[in-house]
C-alpha positions, 0 to 999 in steps of 0.5 A: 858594945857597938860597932867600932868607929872606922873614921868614915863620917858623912855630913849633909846639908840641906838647903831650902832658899838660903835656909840650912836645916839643923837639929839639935845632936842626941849623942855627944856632943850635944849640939846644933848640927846638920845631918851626919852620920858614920859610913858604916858600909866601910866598916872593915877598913879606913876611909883613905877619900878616894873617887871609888870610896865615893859612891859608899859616902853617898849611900850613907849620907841618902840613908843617914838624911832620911833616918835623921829628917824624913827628907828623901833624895836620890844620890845623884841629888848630893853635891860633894863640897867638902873631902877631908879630915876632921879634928873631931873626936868619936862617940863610939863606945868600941872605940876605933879599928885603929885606937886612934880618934879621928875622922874622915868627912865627905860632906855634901849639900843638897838642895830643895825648892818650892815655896814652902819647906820641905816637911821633915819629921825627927827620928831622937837623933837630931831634935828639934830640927830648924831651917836657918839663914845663914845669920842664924847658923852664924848666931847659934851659941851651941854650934857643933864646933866641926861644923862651924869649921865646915860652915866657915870653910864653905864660906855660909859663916 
């Protein structure tokens, strides 16, 4: 069945010379979205955001980038932007450690340079992954709607 959600989400956006990078979602919802994934080093307990809580999200969201884009960084390279509570809706079969359905999203950016983009390769979580202006992100029609919430929030929407 899986492993239970424990609401600990992390989001990372790449950022290449004003170009986002995002890919189309394997797993409900199926949509355009930058890499994300559950912290799952915090499996036994809810996420409350904390400072020391902090070091776990970053792991996860080096791990979850390189599984879902082939795109390698260090965690000191991420920048948090973004600590709070998300009205999005798991997809986890085992359902969650408390019955409730919610998450908490550390979100951080992380940013590439040079004259070309950085190569990046899909593992079937996210297709199809594109570097976008952020007009382009703006003109998606299949937008995750969490993540536009989080673009607009980050004033790139």
């Amino acid at each position: 069945m899986g492993d239970p959600c424990n609401h600990a989400v992390v989001g990372v956006l790449a950022i290449w010379n004003g170009h986002y990078l995002t890919g189309l979602r394997a797993k409900t919802p199926i949509a355009v979205a930058p890499c994300a994934g559950h912290v799952d080093e915090l499996r036994t307990r809810i996420p409350t955001g904390s400072r020391t809580e902090e070091p776990l999200f970053r792991d996860a969201a080096v791990r979850e980038l390189e599984e879902e884009t082939g795109l390698r960084v260090r965690p000191r390279d991420l920048k948090l932007v973004l600590n709070r509570i998300g009205g999005d809706r798991c997809h986890r079969k085992a359902g969650s450690v408390d019955g409730d359905n919610w998450h908490h999203w550390l979100l951080f950016t992380v940013e590439f340079s040079g004259r070309t983009p950085p190569t990046v390769r899909s593992n079937g979580e996210l297709t199809d992954l594109t570097w976008r202006t952020a007009q382009q992100l703006a003109a998606v029609p299949n937008l995750e709607l969490i993540w536009q919430d989080f673009l607009r929030q980050l004033h790139i929407i």
